[in-house]
C-alpha positions as CSV (number, residue, x, y, z in Angstrom):
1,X,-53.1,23.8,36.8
2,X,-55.3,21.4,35.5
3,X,-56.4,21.5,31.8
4,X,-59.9,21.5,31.4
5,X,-62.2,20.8,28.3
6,X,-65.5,22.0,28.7
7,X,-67.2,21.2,25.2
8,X,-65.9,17.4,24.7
9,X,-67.4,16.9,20.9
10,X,-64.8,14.4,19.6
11,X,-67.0,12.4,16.8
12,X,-66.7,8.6,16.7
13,X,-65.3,7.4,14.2
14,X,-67.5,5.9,11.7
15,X,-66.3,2.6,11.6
16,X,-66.4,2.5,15.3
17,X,-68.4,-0.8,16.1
18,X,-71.6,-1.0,17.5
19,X,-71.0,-2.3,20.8
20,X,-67.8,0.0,21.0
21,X,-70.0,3.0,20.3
22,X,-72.3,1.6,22.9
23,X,-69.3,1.3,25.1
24,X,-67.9,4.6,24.6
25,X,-71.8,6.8,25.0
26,X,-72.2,4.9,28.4
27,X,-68.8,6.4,29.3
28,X,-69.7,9.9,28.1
29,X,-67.1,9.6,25.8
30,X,-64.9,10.5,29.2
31,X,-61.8,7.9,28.7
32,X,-61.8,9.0,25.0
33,X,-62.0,12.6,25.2
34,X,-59.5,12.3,28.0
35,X,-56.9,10.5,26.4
36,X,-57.3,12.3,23.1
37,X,-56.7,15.4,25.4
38,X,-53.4,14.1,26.6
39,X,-52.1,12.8,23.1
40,X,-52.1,16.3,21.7
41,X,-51.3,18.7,24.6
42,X,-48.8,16.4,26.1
43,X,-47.0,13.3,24.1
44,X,-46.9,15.5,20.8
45,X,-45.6,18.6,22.9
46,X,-42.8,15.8,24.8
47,X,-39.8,14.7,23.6
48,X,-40.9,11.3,22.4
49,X,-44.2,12.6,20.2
50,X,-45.9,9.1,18.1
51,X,-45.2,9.6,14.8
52,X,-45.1,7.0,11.9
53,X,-41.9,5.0,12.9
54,X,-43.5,4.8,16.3
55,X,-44.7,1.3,17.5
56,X,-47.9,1.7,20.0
57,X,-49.0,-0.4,22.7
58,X,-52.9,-0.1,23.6
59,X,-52.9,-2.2,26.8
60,X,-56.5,-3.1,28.7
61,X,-57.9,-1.0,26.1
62,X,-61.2,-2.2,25.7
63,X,-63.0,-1.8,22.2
64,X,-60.0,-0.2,21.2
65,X,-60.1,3.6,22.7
66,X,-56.7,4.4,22.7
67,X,-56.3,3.6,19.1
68,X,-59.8,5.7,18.5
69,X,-57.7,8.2,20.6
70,X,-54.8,8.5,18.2
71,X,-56.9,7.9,15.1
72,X,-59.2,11.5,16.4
73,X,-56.2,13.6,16.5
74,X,-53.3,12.9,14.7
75,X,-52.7,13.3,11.2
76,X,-52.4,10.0,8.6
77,X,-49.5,11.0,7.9
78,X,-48.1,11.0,11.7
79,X,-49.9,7.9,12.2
80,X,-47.6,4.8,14.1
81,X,-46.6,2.3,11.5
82,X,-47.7,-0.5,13.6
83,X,-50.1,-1.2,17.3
84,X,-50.8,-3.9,19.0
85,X,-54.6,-3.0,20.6
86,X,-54.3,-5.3,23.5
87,X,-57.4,-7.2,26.8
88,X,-57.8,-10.0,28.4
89,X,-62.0,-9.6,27.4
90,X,-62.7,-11.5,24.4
91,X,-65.6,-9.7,23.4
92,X,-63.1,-5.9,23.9
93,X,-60.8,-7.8,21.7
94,X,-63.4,-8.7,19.1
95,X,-64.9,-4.9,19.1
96,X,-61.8,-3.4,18.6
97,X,-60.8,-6.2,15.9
98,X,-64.2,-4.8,14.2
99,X,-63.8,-1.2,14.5
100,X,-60.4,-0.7,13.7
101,X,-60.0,-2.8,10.4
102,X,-61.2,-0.2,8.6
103,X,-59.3,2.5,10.2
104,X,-56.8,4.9,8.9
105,X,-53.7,2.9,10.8
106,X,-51.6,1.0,8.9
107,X,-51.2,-1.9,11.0
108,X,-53.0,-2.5,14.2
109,X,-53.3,-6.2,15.6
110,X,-55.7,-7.0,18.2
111,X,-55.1,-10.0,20.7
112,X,-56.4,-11.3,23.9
113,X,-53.4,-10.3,26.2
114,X,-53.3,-9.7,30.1
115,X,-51.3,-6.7,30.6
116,X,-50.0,-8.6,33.8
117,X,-48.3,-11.1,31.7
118,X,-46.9,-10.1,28.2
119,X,-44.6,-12.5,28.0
120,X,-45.7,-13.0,24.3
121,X,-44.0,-9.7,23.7
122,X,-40.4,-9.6,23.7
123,X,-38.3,-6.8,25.6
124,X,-37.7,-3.3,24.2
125,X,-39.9,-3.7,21.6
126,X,-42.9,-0.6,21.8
127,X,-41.9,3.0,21.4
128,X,-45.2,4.0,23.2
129,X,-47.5,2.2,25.6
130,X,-51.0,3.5,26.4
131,X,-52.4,2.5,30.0
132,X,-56.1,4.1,29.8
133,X,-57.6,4.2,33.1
134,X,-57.5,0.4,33.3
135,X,-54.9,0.8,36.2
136,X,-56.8,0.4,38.8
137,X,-58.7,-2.7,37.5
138,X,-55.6,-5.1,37.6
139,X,-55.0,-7.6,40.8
140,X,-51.6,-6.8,40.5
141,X,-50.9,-2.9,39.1
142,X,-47.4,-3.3,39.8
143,X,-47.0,-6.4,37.6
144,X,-48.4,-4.3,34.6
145,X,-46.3,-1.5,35.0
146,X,-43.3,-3.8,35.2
147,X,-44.4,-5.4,31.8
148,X,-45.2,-2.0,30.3
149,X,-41.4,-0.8,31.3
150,X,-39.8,-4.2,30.1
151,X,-41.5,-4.2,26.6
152,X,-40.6,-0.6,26.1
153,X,-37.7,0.2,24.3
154,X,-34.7,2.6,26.1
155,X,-36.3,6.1,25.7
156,X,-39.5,5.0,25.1
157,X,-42.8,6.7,26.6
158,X,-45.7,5.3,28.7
159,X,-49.3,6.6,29.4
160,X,-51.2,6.0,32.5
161,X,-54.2,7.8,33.1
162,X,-56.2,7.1,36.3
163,X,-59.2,8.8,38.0
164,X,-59.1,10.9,40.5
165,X,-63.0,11.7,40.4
166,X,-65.0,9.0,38.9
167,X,-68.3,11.1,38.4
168,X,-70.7,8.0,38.2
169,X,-69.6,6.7,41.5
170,X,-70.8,10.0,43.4
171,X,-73.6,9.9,41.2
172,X,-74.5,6.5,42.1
173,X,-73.7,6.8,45.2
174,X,-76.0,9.8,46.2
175,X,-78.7,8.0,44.6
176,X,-78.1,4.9,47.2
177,X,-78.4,7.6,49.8
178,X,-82.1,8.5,48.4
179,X,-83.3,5.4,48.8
180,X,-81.5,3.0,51.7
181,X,-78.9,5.3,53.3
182,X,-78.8,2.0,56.1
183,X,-76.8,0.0,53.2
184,X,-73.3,0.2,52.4
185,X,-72.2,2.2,49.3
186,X,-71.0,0.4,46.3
187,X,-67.1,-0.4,46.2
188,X,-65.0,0.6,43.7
189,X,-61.4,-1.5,42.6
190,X,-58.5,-0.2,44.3
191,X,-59.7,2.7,45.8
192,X,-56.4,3.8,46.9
193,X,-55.6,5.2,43.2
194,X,-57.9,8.0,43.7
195,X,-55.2,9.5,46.1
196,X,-52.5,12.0,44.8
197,X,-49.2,9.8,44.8
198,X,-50.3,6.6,44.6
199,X,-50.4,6.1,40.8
200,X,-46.4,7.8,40.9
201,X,-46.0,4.9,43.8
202,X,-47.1,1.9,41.6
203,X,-45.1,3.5,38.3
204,X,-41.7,3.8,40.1
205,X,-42.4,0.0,42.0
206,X,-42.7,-1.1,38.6
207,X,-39.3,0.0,37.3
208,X,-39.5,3.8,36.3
209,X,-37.5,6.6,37.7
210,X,-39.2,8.9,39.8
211,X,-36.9,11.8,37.6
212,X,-38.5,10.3,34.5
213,X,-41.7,11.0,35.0
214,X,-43.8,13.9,35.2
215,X,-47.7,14.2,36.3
216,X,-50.3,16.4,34.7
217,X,-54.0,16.8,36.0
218,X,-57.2,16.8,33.4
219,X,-60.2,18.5,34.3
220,X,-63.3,17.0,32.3
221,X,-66.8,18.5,32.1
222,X,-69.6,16.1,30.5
223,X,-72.4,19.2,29.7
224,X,-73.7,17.8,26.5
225,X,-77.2,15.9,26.0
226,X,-76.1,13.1,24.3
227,X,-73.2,12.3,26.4
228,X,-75.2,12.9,29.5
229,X,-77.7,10.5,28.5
230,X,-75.2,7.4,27.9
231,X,-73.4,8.4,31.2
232,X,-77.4,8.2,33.1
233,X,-77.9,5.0,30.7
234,X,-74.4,3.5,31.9
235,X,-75.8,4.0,36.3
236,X,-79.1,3.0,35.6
237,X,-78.1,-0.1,33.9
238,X,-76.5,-4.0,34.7
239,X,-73.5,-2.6,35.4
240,X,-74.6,-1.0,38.2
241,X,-76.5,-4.0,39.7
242,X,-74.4,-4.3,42.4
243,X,-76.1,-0.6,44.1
244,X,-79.0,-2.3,44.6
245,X,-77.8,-5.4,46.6
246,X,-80.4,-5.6,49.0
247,X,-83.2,-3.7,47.5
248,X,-86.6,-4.5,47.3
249,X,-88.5,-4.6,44.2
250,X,-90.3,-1.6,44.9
251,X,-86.9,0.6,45.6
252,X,-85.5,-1.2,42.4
253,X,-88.0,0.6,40.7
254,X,-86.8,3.7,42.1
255,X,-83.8,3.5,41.2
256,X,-83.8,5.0,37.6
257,X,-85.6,8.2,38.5
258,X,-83.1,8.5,42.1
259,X,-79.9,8.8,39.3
260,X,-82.2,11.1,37.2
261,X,-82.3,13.3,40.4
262,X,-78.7,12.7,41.4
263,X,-77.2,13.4,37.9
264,X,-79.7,16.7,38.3
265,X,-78.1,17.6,41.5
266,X,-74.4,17.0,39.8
267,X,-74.7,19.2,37.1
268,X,-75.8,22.1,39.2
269,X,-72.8,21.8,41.2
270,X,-70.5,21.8,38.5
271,X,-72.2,22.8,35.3
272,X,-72.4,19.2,34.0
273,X,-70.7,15.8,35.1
274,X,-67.3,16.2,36.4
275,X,-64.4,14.2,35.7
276,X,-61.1,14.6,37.2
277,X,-57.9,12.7,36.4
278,X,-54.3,12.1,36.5
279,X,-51.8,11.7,33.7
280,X,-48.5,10.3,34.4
281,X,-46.0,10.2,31.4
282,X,-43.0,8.2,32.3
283,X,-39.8,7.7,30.0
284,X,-37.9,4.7,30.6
């Protein structure tokens, strides 16, 4: 059954930086709300709950989300005594390095890291490592699960989250349709990770027992104003640029108003933007 939040009001931290808060609206506060989701209904409910002799691993984490994560819903006292908030984007690395200075956690360092290649990490060394939807954004996912099982320590617990509906891509998608249905839809990285099984697949190729893991679905629904406004912000943007490969100007002028219909037609299907994900925690 898959756990559903329907009202996702977890407040950004205040010392949040600017371009992580920017960050985090554009995503609809999605990968956050997720995540935090996960920490309390399914690591703290586990065997191997962070507390504050836990060492954390935030890998790809971007501005710092996982952190934000465990920051939102634990207590200070059941804070991990140290992280290591980890990307191979300087200006992620530099966001996070901003935000979290001034956060509750008692020791977080921030470094420029491919999650591919840790090799600046020894062995055995995290408790906990956090993989937030960034999965499917690595060259080689299999190589980043193995580095995420060999820096874990005997016992220790990993998070992967991946999507299994990314919302903005049907969004965007429909709003192609609107306008030139003749072009080809905008790809998304490693497609394949959308399928039930193939996020267990890469886990166990990259050194965890299939026993060792378990898989938990997350149902989210974006219904709010403010989220649904940095979620249309985030499609009608640059990042999207690559939807309208192709376009005039005249149907690049469209475009803004063909997401404002397409987001309109999303949230009366499902009673706001729909997220849906999988959760794999697996015990090394």
């Amino acid at each position: 059954m898959a756990s559903q939040t329907q009202h996702p009001h977890l407040p950004l931290p205040d010392y949040f930086s600017k371009f992580a808060s920017i960050y985090v609206r554009q995503t609809g506060h999605s990968t956050l709300n997720i995540l935090a989701d996960v920490i309390t209904e399914n690591v703290q409910t586990s065997a191997h709950p962070i507390g504050p002799d836990s060492v954390v691993h935030d890998t790809a984490a971007g501005p710092g989300i996982g952190a934000a994560a465990l920051v939102a819903r634990l207590p200070k006292d059941q804070l991990p005594k140290e992280m290591l908030v980890s990307d191979n984007v300087v200006m992620m690395v530099s966001a996070a390095r901003e935000s979290l200075v001034a956060s509750p956690l008692p020791h977080v360092d921030c470094r420029e890291i491919d999650s591919q290649d840790l090799s600046s990490v020894p062995d055995n060394y995290f408790t906990h490592s956090i993989d937030n939807f960034s999965i499917f954004t690595f060259v080689r996912p299999v190589d980043a699960v193995r580095e995420t099982c060999r820096t874990l320590r005997q016992g220790g617990l990993a998070i992967f989250t991946c999507w299994r509906r990314f919302a903005p891509m049907y969004i965007v998608h429909a709003a192609q349709k609107k306008i030139r249905p003749d072009l080809p839809l905008m790809p998304t990285p490693n497609p394949q990770f959308y399928e039930e099984g193939v996020l267990r697949k890469v886990v166990e190729e990259g050194g965890f027992a299939r026993d060792s893991t378990t898989m938990v679905d997350k149902v989210l629904v974006v219904s709010d104003d403010e989220n649904i406004a940095g979620l249309t912000m985030l499609m009608s943007g640059p990042l999207m640029s690559k939807a309208r490969e192709g376009y005039t100007e005249e149907e690049e002028s469209r475009w803004a108003e063909s997401v404002s219909q397409s987001v309109k037609e999303e949230i009366e299907q499902f009673g706001g933007i729909r997220f849906e994900a999988y959760v794999l925690l697996a015990t090394k």
